[in-house]
C-alpha positions in Angstrom: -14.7 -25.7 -9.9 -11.5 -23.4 -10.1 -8.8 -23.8 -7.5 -8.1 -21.0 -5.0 -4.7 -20.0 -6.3 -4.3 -18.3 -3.0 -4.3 -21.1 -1.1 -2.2 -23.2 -3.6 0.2 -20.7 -3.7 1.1 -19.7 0.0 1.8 -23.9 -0.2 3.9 -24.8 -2.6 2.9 -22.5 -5.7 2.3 -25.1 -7.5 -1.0 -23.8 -9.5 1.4 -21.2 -11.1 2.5 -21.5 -14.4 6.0 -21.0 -14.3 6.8 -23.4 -11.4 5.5 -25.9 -13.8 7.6 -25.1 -16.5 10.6 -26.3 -14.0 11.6 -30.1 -14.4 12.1 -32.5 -11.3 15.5 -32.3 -11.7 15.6 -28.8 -11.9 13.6 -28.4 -9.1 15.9 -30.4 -6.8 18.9 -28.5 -8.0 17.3 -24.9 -8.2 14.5 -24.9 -4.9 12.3 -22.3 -4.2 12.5 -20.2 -1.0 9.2 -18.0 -0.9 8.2 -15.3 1.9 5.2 -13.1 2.3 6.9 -9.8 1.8 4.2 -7.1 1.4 1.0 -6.2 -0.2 -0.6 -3.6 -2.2 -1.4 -0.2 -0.8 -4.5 2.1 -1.6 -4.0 5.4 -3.1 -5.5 8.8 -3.3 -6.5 7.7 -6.3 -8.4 4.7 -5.1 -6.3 2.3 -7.1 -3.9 -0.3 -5.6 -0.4 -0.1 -6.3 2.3 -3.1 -5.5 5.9 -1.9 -5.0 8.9 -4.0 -4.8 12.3 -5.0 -4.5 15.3 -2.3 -4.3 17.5 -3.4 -7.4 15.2 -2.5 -9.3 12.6 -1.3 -7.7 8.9 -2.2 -9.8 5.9 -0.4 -9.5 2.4 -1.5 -10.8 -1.3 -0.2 -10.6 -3.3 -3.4 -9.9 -7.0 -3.8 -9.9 -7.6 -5.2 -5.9 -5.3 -5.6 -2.2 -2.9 -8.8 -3.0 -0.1 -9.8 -1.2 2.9 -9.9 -2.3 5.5 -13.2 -1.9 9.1 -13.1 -3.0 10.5 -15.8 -4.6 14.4 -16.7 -4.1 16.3 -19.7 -5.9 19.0 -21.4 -3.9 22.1 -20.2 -4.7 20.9 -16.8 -5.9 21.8 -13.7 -4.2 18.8 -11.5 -5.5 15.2 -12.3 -5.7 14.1 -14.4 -9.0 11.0 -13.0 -8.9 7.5 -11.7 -7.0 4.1 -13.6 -6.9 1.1 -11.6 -6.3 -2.1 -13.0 -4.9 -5.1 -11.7 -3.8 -7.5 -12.1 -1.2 -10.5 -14.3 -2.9 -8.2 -16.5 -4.9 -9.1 -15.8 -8.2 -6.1 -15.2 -9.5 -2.1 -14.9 -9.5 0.5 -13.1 -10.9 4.2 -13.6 -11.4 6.9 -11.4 -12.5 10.4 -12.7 -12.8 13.5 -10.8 -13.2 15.7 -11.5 -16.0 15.9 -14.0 -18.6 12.8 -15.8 -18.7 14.2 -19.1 -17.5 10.2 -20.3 -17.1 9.2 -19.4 -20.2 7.6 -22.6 -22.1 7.5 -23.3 -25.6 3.6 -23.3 -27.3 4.2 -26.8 -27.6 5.2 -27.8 -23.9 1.7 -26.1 -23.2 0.1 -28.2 -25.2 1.2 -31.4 -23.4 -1.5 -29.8 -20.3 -4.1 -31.9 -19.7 -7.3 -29.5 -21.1 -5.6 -27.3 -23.2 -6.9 -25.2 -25.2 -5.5 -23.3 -28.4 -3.0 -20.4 -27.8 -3.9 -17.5 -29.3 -2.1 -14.0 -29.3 -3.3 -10.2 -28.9 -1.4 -7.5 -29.2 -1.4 -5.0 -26.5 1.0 -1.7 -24.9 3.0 -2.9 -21.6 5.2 -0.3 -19.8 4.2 2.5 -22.8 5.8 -0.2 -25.9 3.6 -2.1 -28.1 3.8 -6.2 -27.0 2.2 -9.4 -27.4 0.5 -11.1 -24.9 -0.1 -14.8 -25.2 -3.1 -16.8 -24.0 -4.1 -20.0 -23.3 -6.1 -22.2 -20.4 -6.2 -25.9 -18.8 -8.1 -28.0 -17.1 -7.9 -25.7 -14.1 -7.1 -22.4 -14.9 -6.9 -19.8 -17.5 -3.3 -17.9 -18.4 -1.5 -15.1 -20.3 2.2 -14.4 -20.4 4.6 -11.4 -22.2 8.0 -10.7 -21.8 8.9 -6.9 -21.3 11.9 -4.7 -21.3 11.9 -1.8 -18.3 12.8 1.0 -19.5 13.7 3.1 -15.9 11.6 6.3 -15.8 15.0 7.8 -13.9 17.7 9.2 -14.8 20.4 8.8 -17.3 22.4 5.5 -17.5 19.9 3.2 -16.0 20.1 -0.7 -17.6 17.1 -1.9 -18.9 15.5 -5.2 -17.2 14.3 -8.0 -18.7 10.9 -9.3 -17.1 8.8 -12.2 -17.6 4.5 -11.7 -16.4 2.7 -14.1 -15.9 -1.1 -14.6 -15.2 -2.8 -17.1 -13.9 -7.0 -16.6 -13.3 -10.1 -18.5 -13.0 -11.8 -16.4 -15.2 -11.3 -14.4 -19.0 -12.5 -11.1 -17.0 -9.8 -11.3 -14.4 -7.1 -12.6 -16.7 -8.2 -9.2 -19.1 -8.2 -6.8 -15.8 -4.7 -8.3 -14.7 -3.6 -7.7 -18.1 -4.9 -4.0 -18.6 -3.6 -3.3 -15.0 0.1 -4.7 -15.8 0.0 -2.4 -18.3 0.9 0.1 -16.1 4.4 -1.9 -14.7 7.4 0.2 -14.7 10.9 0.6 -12.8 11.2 3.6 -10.9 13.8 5.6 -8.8 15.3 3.3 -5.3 16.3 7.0 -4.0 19.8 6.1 -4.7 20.5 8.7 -7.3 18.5 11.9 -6.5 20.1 14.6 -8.7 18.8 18.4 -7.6 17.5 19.0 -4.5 13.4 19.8 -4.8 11.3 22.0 -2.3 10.0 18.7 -0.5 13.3 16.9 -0.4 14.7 20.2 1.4 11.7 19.9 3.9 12.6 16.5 4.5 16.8 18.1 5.1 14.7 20.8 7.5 12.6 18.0 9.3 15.7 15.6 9.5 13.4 12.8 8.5 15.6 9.3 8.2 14.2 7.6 5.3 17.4 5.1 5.4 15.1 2.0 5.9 12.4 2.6 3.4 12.6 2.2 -0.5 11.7 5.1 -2.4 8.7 4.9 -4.6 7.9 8.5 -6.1 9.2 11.6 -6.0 8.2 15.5 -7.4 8.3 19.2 -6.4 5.5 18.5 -3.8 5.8 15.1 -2.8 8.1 12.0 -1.4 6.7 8.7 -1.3 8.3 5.6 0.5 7.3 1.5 1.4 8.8 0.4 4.6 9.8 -3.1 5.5 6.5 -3.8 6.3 4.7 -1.9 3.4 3.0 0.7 5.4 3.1 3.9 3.0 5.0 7.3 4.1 4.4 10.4 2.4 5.9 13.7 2.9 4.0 16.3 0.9 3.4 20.1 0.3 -0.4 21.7 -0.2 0.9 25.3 -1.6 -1.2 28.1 0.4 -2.3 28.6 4.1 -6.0 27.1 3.9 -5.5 23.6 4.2 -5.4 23.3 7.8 -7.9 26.1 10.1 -7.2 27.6 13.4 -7.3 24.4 15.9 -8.4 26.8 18.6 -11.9 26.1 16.6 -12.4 22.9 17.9 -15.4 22.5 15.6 -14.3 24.1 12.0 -11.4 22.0 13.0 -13.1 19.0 13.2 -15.9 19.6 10.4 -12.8 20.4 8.0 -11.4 17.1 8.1 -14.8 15.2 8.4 -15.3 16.8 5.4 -12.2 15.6 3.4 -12.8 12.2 4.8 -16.2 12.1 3.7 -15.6 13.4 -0.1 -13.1 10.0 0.0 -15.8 7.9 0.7 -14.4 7.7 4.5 -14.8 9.2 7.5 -12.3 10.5 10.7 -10.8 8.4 13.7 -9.3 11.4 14.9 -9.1 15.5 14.1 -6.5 16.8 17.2 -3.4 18.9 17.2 0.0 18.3 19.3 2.7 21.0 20.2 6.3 20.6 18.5 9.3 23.0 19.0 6.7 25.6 20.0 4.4 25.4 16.9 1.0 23.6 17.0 0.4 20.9 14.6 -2.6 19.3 13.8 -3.0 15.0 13.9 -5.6 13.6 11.5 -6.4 9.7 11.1 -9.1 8.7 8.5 -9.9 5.3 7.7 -11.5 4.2 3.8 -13.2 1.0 3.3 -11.7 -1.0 1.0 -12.9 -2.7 -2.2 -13.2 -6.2 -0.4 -13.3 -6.6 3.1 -11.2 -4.2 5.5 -9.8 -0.6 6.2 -6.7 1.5 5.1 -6.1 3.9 7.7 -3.6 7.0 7.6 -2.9 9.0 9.8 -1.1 12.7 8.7 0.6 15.6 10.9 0.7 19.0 9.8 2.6 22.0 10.0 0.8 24.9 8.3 2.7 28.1 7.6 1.6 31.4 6.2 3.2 30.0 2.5 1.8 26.2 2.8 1.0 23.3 4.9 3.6 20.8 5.4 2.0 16.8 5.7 3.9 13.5 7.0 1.5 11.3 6.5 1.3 7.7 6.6 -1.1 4.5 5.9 -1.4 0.9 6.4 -4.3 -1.1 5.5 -5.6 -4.9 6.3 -4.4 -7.9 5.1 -5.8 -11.3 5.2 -8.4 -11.8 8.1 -10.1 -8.6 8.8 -12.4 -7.8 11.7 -10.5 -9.4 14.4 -10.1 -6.3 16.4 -13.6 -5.0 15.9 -15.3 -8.5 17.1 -12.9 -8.8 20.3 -13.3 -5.3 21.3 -17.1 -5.6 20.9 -17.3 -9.1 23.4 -15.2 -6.8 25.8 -17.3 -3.5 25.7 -20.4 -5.3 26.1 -19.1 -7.0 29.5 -17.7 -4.1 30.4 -21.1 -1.7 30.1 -23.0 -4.6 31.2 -24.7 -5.1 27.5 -26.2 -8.3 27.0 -28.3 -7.5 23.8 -25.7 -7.0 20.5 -28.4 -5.1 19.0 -27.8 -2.5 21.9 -24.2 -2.5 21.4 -24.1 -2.3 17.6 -26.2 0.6 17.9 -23.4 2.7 19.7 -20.6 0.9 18.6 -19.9 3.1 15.2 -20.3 6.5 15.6 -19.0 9.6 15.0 -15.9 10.3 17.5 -16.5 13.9 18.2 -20.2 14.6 17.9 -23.6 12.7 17.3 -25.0 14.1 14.7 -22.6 13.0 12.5 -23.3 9.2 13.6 -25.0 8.5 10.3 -22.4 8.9 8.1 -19.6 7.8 10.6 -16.7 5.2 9.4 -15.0 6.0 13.5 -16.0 2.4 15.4 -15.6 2.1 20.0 -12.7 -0.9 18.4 -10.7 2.3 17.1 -10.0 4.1 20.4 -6.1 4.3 20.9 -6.7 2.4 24.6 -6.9 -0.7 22.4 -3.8 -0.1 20.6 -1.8 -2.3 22.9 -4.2 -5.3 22.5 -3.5 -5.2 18.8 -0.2 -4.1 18.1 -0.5 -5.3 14.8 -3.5 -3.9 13.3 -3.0 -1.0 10.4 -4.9 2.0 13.1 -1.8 0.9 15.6 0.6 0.8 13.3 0.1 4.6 11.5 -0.2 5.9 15.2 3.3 4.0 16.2 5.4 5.2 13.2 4.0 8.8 13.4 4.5 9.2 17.3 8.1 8.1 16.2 8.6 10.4 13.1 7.2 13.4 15.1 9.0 12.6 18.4 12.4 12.4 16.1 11.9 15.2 13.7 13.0 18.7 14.4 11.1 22.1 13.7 13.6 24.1 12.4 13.5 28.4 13.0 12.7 29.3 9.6 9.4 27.3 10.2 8.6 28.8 13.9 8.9 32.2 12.1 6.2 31.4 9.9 3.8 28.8 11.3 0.5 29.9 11.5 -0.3 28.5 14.7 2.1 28.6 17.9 1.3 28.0 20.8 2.0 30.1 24.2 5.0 28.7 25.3 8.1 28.9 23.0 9.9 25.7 22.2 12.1 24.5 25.4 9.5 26.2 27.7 
C-alpha cells in the first residue's frame, strides 16, 4: 500500500525525492526549515491555482486544493523551494528555485530499493518543448524536468532556473500533475507596473492599500492579489450598468444573485446592500463546493454606475479539516430550539437564506449566519466578511463616482 505523502511530508518530507538526493552530511550542514505557507485557491474558472513567493513570484494551474509549504535552507536568505501537497495524500510536488542542487543522476536512482527503468517523454512546460523523466520505487511513482521561466512581464526580467518534481502513488496522478505543471510560469510581483489601466486608476480612486499582498494578475478590467494568508482579492470592472439591479427590489435583487450562484454550481449566503459616501452598494457572499471536501466562499461589494459596476471582491476557501463549524453549530442550535431528533434539525438546517422555495437548491446552511462569526474566527465565511468590512470601511467613494452611481441613497455623504 502507498504512503500518504501528506502525512510524510508535514513530518519530515522525507517521501520526497529531492530530500533524498541530499547526503547525511549535507543534511547536517544544509537543514531544512519548512512552514505551511498557503494553499491553492479556486477560480472562476473552476481550476485551482497555487501562487507563490515575491522574488519571483510562480503561478500554476493545478488539478485539486493542496497546501502549500515553503522550504528554507539554513543560511539562505530566500526560499530554496515550495512543496505542494494535497488533501488525500496521493501525491506531492516540489519546485526549487535555481540550480538544481537535488537533481540525481539516472544512476543514483537506480541504487532505490524497487526501481524500475527510467524512461523519458517529451512534453511543453511553461510554452517550450522539455523532457520529463520518469521512474518509480518501492513506494512511490516520480517524474522530474528542469525549466527555464521566462517572465510573462515586462522588459529586462532574468530568467529562473527551476527544478519540478513529482512524487505520486499512481501513473494517472503523476500524468495530471504533469499536464497541470504545464501551465507554471513567473508573473508580475506588482513592483514594475508601467501605464496606468482603467482598474488600477479605480484602485487610485478607491485608495485601496494593496502594500501587503503580492500581485498575481493584472489587465484593463481586473487586479488580482494573495494575502499573507492566501485569501484571494480581486478588484474588477463588468462594463455596462446591468450587472447589479435596483436594491430597492428586494426580490429581483435577490433572485439576480441566486441566479449567478446557481449557474456556478453554488448558491448565496447573502444578497444585501450597505451605504458608502452616500451611494448604495450592494454585499454579495456565495459559497461553491469544492472538488473534495469543503467550501470557497467570496464575498464581493459593488458600486454600479450608469458606465459599469465596480467589484472588490474577495475568497477564501477550506483547508485541511472541514465541517468543524457546521457540526458545532448544529449540537448548539439543536439545544437551543430544544431539538432532540437530528433528522428534525437537518431538515431546516440548509436552506435557502431569504425565502423557502428556494430550499431545494440551497448551498446557504443555519452554521453560515454572521452571529457565529466570532465562534470561528478562522473559518473562510469569517474571514471574506473581516477583510471586506475593512476594505469598505477604509476605502473612499470619490465625487466622480457619486455623480454617476446608479443608486444613492437619501441622505448625501456626511449626512
Amino acid at each position: 500500500m502507498k504512503r500518504s505523502l501528506f502525512k510524510i511530508a508535514l513530518v519530515s518530507l522525507s517521501a520526497l525525492q529531492f530530500v533524498a538526493s541530499t547526503a547525511s552530511k549535507a543534511a547536517d550542514e544544509a537543514p531544512f526549515s519548512i512552514k505551511l505557507t498557503g494553499h491553492t485557491f479556486l477560480t472562476d474558472a473552476g481550476n485551482y491555482s497555487a501562487v507563490f513567493g515575491k522574488d519571483p513570484v510562480i503561478s500554476v494551474t493545478m488539478d485539486r486544493e493542496y497546501g502549500v509549504l515553503t522550504l528554507w535552507i539554513k543560511g539562505m536568505k530566500d526560499p530554496a523551494g515550495y512543496v505542494l501537497n494535497p488533501q488525500d495524500g496521493q501525491s506531492a510536488v516540489s519546485v526549487m528555485i535555481g540550480e538544481p542542487r537535488f537533481l540525481q543522476s539516472d544512476a543514483a536512482l537506480a541504487n532505490a530499493p524497487g526501481f524500475t527503468e527510467i524512461r523519458r517523454k517529451e512534453a511543453t512546460v511553461a510554452g517550450e518543448k522539455n523532457v520529463w523523466r520518469e521512474w518509480s520505487d518501492a513506494h512511490h511513482l516520480y517524474g522530474d524536468t528542469l525549466v527555464n521561466l521566462t517572465p510573462d512581464y515586462g522588459p529586462g526580467a532574468k530568467k529562473i532556473r527551476v527544478y519540478l518534481n513529482i512524487t505520486a502513488n499512481s501513473p494517472e496522478r503523476r500524468q495530471a500533475l504533469e499536464d497541470h505543471l504545464a501551465s507554471i510560469r513567473m508573473i508580475d510581483s506588482g513592483a514594475a507596473d508601467g501605464k496606468m489601466t482603467p482598474v488600477r486608476n479605480l484602485q487610485q480612486r478607491l485608495e485601496i492599500n494593496d502594500s501587503e499582498w503580492s500581485l498575481v494578475q493584472k489587465n484593463d478590467q481586473e487586479l488580482r492579489w494573495i494575502t499573507k494568508d492566501a485569501e484571494e482579492i480581486t478588484l474588477l470592472i463588468r462594463p455596462g450598468n446591468k450587472y447589479m439591479p435596483d436594491p430597492s427590489k428586494r426580490a429581483e435583487f435577490q433572485n439576480r444573485f441566486r441566479d449567478e450562484a446557481k449557474q456556478l454550481h453554488g448558491g448565496i449566503v447573502e444578497a444585501d446592500t450597505f451605504e458608502s459616501s452616500g451611494v448604495v452598494c450592494g454585499l454579495v457572499t456565495m459559497k461553491f463546493p469544492l472538488k473534495n471536501l469543503g467550501w470557497a466562499y467570496q464575498t464581493t461589494a459593488i458600486i454600479a454606475t450608469h458606465q459599469a459596476s465596480y467589484l472588490l471582491r474577495v475568497k477564501a476557501m477550506e483547508s485541511g479539516t472541514t465541517g468543524t463549524r457546521e457540526s458545532l453549530v448544529t449540537i448548539i442550535d439543536m439545544k437551543q430550539r430544544g431539538v432532540s431528533d437530528l433528522r428534525v434539525e437537518s431538515a431546516g438546517f440548509r436552506k435557502d437564506p431569504y425565502d423557502s422555495k428556494y430550499d431545494g437548491d440551497a448551498c446557504f446552511m443555519v452554521s453560515d449566519e454572521r452571529r457565529w462569526d466570532k465562534s470561528f474566527p478562522k473559518h473562510p465565511l469569517t474571514r471574506c466578511r473581516k477583510i471586506m468590512a475593512s476594505l469598505t470601511k477604509s476605502w473612499s467613494i470619490g465625487e466622480e463616482f457619486r455623480r454617476d452611481a446608479l443608486y444613492r441613497s437619501l441622505k448625501g455623504p456626511g449626512q
